[in-house]
CHARMM internal coordinates of N, CA and C (Angstrom, degrees):
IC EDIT
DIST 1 N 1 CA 1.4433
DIST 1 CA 1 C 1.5289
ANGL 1 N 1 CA 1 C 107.83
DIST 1 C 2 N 1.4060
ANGL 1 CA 1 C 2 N 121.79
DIHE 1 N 1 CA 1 C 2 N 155.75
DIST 2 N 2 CA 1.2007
ANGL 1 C 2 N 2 CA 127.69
DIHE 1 CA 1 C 2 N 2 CA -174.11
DIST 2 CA 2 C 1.5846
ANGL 2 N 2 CA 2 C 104.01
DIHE 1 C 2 N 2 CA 2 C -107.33
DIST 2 C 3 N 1.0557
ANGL 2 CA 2 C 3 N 108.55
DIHE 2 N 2 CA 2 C 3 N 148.87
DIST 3 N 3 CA 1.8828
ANGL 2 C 3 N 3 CA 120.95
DIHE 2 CA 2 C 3 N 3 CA -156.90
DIST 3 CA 3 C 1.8875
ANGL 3 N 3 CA 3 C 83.95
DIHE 2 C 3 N 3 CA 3 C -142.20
DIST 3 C 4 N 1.4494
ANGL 3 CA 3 C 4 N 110.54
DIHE 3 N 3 CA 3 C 4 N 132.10
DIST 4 N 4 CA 1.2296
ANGL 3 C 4 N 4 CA 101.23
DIHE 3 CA 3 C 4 N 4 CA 148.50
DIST 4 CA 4 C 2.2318
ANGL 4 N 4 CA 4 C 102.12
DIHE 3 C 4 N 4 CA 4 C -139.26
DIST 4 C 5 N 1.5733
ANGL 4 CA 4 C 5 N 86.16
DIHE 4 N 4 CA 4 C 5 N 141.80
DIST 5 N 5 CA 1.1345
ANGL 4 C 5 N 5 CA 111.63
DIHE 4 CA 4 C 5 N 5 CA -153.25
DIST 5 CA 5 C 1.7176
ANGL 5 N 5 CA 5 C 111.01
DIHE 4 C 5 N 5 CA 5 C -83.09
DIST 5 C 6 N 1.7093
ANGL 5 CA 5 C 6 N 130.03
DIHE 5 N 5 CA 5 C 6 N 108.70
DIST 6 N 6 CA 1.5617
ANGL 5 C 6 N 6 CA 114.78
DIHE 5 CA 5 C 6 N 6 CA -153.95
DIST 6 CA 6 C 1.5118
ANGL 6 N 6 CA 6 C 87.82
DIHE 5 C 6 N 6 CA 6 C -76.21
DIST 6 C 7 N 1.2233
ANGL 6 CA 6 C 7 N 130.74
DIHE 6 N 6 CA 6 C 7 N 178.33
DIST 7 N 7 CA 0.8510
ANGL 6 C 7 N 7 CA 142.58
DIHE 6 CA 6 C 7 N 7 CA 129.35
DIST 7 CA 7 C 1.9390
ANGL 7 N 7 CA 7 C 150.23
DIHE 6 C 7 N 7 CA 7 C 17.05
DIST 7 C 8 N 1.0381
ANGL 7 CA 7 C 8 N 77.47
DIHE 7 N 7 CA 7 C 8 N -69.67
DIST 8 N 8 CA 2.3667
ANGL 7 C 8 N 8 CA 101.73
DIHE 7 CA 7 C 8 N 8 CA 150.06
DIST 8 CA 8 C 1.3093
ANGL 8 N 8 CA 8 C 108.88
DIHE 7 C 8 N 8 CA 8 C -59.21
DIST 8 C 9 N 1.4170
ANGL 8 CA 8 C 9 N 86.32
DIHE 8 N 8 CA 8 C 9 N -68.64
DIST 9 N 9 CA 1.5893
ANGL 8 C 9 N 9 CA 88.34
DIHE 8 CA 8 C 9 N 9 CA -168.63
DIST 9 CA 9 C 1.3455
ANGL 9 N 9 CA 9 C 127.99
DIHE 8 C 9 N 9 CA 9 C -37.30
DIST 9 C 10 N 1.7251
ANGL 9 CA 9 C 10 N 102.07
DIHE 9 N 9 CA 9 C 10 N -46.31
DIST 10 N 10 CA 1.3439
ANGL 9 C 10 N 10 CA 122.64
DIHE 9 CA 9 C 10 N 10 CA -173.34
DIST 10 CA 10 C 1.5574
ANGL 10 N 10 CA 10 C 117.09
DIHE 9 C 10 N 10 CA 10 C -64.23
DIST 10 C 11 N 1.2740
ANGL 10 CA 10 C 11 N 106.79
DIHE 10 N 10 CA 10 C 11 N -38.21
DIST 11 N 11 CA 1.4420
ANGL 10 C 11 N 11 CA 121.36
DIHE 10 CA 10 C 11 N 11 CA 170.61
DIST 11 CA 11 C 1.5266
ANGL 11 N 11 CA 11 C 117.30
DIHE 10 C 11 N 11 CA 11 C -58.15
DIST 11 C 12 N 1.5463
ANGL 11 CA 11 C 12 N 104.21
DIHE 11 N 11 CA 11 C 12 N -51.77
DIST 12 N 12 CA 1.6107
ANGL 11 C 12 N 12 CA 103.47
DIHE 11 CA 11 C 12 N 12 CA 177.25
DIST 12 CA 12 C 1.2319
ANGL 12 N 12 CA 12 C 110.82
DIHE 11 C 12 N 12 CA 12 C -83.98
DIST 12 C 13 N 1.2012
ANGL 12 CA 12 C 13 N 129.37
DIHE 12 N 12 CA 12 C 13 N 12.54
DIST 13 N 13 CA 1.4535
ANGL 12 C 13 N 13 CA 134.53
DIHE 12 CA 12 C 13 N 13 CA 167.89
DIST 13 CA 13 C 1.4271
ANGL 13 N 13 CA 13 C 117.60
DIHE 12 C 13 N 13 CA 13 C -80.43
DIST 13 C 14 N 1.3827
ANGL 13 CA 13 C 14 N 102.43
DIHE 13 N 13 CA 13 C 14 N -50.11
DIST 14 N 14 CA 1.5249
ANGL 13 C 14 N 14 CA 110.58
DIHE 13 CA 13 C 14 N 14 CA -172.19
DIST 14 CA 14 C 1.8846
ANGL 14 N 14 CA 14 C 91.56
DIHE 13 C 14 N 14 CA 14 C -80.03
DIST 14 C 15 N 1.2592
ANGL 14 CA 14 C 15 N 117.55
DIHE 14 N 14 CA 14 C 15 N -45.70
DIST 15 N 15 CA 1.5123
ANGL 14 C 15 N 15 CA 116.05
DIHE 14 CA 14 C 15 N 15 CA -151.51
DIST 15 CA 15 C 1.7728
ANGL 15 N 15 CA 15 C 94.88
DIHE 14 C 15 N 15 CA 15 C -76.15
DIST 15 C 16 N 1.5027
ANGL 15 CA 15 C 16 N 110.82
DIHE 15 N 15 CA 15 C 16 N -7.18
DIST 16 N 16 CA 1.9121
ANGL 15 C 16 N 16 CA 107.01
DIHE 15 CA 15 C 16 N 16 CA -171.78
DIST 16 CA 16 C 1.2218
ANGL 16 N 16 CA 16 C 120.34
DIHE 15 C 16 N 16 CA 16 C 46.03
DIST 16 C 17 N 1.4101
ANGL 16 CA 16 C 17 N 94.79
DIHE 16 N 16 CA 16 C 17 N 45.11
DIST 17 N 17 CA 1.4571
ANGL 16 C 17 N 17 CA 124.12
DIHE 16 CA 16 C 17 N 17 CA -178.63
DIST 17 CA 17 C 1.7379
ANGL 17 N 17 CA 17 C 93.32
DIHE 16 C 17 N 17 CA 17 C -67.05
DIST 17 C 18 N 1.5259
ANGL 17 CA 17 C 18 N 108.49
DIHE 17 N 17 CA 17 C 18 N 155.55
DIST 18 N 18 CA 1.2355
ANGL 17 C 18 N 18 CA 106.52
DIHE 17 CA 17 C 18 N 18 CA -155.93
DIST 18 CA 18 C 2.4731
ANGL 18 N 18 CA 18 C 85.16
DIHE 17 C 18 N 18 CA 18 C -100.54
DIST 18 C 19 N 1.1415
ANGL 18 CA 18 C 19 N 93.76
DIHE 18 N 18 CA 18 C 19 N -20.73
DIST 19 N 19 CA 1.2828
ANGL 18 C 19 N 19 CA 111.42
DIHE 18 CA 18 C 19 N 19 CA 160.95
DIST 19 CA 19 C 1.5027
ANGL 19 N 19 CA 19 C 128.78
DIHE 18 C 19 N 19 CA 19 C -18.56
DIST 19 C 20 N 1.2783
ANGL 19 CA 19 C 20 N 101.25
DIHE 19 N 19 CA 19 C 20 N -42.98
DIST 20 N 20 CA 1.7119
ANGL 19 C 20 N 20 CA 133.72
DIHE 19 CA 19 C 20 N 20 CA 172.48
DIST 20 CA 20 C 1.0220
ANGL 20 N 20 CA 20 C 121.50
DIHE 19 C 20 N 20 CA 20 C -77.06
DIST 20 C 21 N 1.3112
ANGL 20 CA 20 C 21 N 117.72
DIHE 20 N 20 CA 20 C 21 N 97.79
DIST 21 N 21 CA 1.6617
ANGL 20 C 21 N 21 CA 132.18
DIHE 20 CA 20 C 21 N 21 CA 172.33
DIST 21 CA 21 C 1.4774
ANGL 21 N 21 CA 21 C 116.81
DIHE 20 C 21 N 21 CA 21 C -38.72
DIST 21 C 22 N 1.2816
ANGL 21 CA 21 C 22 N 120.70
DIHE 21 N 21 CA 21 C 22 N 130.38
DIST 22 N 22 CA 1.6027
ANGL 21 C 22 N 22 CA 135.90
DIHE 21 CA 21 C 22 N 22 CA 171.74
DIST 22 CA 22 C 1.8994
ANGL 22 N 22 CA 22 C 96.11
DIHE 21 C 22 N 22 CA 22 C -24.93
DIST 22 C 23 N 1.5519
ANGL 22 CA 22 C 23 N 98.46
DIHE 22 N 22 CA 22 C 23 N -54.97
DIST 23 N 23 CA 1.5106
ANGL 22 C 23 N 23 CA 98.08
DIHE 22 CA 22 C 23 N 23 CA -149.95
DIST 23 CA 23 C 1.8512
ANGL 23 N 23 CA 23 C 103.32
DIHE 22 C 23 N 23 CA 23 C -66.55
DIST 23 C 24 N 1.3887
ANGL 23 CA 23 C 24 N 113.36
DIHE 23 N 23 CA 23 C 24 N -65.80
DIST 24 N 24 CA 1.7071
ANGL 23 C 24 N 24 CA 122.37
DIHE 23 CA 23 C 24 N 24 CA 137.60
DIST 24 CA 24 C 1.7549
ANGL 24 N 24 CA 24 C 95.79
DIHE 23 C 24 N 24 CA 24 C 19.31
DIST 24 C 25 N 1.3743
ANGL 24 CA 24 C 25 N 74.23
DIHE 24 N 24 CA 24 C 25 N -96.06
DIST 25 N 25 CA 2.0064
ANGL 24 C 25 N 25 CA 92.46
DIHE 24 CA 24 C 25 N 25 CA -146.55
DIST 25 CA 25 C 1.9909
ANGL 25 N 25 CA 25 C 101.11
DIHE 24 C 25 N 25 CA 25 C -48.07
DIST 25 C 26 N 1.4388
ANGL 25 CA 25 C 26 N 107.22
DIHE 25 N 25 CA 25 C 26 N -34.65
DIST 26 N 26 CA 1.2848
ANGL 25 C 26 N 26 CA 106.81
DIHE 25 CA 25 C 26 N 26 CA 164.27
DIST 26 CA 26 C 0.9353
ANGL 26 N 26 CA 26 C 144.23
DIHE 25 C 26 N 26 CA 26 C -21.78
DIST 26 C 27 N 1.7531
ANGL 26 CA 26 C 27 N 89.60
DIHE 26 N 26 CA 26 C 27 N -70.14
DIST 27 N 27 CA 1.6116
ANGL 26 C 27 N 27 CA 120.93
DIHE 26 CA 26 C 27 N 27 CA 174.07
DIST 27 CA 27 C 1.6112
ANGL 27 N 27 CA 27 C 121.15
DIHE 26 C 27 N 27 CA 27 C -43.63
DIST 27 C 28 N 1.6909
ANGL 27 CA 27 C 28 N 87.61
DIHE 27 N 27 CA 27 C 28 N -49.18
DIST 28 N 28 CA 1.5009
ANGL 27 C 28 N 28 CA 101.76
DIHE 27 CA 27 C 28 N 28 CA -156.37
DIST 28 CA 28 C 1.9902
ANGL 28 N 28 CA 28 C 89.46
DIHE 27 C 28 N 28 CA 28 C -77.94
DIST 28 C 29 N 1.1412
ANGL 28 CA 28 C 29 N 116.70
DIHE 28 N 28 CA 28 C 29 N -37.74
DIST 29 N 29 CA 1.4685
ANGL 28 C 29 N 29 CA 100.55
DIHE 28 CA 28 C 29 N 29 CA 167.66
DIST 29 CA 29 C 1.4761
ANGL 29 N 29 CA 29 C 146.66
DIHE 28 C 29 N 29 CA 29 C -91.91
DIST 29 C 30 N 1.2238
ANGL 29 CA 29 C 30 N 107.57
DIHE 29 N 29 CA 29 C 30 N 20.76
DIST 30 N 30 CA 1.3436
ANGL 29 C 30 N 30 CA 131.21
DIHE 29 CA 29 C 30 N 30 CA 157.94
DIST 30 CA 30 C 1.6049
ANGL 30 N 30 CA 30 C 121.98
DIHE 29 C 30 N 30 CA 30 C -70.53
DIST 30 C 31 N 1.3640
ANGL 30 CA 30 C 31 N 123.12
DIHE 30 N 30 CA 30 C 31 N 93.06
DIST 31 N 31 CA 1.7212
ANGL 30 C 31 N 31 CA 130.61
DIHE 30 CA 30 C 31 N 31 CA -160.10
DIST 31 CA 31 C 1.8445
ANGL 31 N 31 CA 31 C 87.76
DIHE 30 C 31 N 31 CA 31 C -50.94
DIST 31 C 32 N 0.8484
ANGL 31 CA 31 C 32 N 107.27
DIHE 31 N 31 CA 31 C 32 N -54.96
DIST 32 N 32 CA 1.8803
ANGL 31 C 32 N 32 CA 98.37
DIHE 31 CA 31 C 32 N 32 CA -166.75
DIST 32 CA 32 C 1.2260
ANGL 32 N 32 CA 32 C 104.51
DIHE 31 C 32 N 32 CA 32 C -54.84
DIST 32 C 33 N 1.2792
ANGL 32 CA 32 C 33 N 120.01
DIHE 32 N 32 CA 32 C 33 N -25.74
DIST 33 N 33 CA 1.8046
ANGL 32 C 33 N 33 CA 91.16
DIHE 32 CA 32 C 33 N 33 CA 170.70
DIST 33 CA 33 C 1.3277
ANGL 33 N 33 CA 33 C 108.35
DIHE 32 C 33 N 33 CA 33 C -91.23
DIST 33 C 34 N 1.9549
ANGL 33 CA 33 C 34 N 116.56
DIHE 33 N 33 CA 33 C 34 N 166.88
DIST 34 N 34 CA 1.1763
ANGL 33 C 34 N 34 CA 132.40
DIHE 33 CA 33 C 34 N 34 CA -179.68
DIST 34 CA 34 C 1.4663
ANGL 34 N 34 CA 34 C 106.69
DIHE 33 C 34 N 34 CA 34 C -102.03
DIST 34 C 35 N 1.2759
ANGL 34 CA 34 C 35 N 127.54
DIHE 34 N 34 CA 34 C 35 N 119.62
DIST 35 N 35 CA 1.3834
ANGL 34 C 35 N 35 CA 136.87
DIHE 34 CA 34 C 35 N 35 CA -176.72
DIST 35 CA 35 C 1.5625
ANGL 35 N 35 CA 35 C 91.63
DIHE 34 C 35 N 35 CA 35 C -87.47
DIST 35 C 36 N 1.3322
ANGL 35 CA 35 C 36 N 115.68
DIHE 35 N 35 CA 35 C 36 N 127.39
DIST 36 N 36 CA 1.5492
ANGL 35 C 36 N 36 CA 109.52
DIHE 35 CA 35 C 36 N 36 CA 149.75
DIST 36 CA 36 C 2.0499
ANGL 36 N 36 CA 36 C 120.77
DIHE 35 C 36 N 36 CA 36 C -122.62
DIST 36 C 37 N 0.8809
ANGL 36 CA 36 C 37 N 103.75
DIHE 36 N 36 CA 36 C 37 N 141.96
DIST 37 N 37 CA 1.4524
ANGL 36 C 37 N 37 CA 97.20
DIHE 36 CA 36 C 37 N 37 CA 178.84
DIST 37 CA 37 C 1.8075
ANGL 37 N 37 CA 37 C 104.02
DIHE 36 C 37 N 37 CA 37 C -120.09
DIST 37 C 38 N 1.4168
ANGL 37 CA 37 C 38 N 91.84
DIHE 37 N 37 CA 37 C 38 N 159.42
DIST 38 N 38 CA 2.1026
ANGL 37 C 38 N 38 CA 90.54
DIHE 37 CA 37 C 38 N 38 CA -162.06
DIST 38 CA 38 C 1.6460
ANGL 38 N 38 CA 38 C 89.77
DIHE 37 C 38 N 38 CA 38 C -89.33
DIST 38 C 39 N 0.8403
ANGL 38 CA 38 C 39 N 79.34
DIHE 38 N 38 CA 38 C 39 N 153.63
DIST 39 N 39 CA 1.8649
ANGL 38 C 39 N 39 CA 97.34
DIHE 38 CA 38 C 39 N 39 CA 160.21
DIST 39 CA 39 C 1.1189
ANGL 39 N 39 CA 39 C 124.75
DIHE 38 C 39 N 39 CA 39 C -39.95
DIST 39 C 40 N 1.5017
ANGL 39 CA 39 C 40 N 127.26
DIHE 39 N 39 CA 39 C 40 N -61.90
DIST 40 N 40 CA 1.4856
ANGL 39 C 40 N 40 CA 147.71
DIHE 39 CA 39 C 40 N 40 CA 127.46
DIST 40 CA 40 C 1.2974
ANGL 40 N 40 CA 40 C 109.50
DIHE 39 C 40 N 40 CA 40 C 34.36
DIST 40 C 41 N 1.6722
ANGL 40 CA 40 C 41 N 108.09
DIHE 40 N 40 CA 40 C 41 N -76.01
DIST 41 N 41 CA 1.3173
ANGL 40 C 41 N 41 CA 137.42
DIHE 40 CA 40 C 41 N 41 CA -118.30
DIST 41 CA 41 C 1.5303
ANGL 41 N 41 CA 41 C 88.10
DIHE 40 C 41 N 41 CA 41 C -101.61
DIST 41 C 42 N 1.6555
ANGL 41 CA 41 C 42 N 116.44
DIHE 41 N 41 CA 41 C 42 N -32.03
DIST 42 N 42 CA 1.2278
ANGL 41 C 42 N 42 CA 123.53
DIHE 41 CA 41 C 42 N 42 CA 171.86
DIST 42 CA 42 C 2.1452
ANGL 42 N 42 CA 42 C 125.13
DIHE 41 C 42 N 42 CA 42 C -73.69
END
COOR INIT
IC SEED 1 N 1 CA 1 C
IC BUILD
């Protein structure tokens, strides 16, 4: 499944911000899904 990641998220993703929901951090580390983050966000 394709996930795209706002902004927050992305931040407490990289920072392992404790911020990030069990289900979240899951998602985002599950290889079968596709993480995308916007351009934006960079």
């Amino acid at each position: 499944m394709n996930y795209l990641l706002d902004t927050h998220t992305f931040i407490w993703w990289v920072n392992e911000s404790s911020k990030l929901s069990d289900k979240v951090y899951k998602i985002i580390q599950n290889n079968e899904n596709q993480i995308l983050i916007s351009v934006a966000s960079l």
